[in-house]
C-alpha positions in Angstrom: -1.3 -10.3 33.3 -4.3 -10.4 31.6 -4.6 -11.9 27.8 -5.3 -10.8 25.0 -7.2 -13.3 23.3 -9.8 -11.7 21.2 -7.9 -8.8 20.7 -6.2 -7.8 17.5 -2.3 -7.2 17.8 -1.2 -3.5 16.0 0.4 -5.6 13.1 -3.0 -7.4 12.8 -4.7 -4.5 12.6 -2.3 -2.7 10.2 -2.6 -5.4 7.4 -6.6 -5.3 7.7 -6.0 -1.6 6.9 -4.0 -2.2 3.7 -6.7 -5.5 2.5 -8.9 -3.0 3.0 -7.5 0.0 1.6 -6.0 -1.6 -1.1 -8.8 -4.0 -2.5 -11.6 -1.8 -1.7 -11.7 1.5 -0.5 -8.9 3.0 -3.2 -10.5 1.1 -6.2 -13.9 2.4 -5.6 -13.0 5.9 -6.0 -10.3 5.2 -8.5 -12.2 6.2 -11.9 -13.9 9.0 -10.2 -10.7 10.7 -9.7 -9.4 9.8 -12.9 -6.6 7.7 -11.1 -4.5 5.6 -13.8 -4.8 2.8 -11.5 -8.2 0.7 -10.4 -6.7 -2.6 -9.1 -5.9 -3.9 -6.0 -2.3 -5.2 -7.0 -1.7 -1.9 -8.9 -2.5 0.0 -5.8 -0.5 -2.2 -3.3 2.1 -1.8 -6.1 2.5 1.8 -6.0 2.0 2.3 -2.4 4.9 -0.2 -1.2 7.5 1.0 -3.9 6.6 4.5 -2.8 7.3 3.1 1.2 10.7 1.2 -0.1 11.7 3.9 -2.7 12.0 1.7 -5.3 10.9 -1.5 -6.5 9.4 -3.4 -3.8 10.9 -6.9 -4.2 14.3 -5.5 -3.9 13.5 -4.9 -0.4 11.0 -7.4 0.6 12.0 -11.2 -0.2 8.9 -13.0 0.5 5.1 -12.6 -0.9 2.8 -12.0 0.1 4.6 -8.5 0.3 2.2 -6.7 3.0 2.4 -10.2 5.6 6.6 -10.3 5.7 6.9 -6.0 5.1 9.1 -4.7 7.8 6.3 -2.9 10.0 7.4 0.4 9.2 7.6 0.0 5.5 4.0 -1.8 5.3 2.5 1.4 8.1 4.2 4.0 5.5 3.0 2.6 2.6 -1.1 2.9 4.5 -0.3 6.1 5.3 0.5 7.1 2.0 -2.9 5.2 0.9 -4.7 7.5 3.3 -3.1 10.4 2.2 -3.9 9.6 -1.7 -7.6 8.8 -0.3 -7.5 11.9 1.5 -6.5 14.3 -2.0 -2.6 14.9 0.1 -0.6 12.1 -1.9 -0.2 12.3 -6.0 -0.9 9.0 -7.2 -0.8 9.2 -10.3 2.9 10.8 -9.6 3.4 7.7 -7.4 2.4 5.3 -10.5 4.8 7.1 -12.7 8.0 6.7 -10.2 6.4 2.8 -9.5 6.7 1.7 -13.7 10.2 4.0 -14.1 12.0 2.1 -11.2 10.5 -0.9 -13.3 12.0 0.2 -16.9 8.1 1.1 -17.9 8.1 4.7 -17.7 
């Protein structure tokens, strides 16, 4: 069996994604697509309430959210990040649902 010592685990690899999708990739094309977001924690808002289908706390106990996210709710809510990057999600839709599940809409 040989190890895997320098090699980054799936789970690893998923949280890098959402770091980096979430405090840099998605905020610097935020006011070029008009998005009513441009923040990382407004972005990793959105994107897990979207994955939990509802407010994200109710679902995940500890913070940070992405690190203790089951790996399926944290892989949905990058997938939805790429899609949103990609012009195949609505955020803007997604931000509405996020602050109406939270009494702000």
């Amino acid at each position: 069996m040989q190890e895997r010592l320098f090699e980054m685990s799936d789970r690893e690899m998923l949280e890098q994604r959402w770091l980096q999708l979430t405090r840099e990739v998605l905020p610097e094309v935020a006011r070029a697509r008009g998005w009513p977001v441009h923040l990382d924690h407004c972005f990793q808002r959105v994107l897990l309430d979207h994955a939990c289908g509802g407010v994200w706390y109710d679902t995940i106990a500890q913070r940070p959210a992405y690190a203790h996210a089951p790996e399926a709710i944290l892989r949905a809510a990058v997938e939805t990040g790429e899609a949103a990057l990609r012009g195949e999600a609505d955020l803007p839709a997604m931000n509405r649902a996020s602050l109406s599940w939270r009494g702000k809409g």
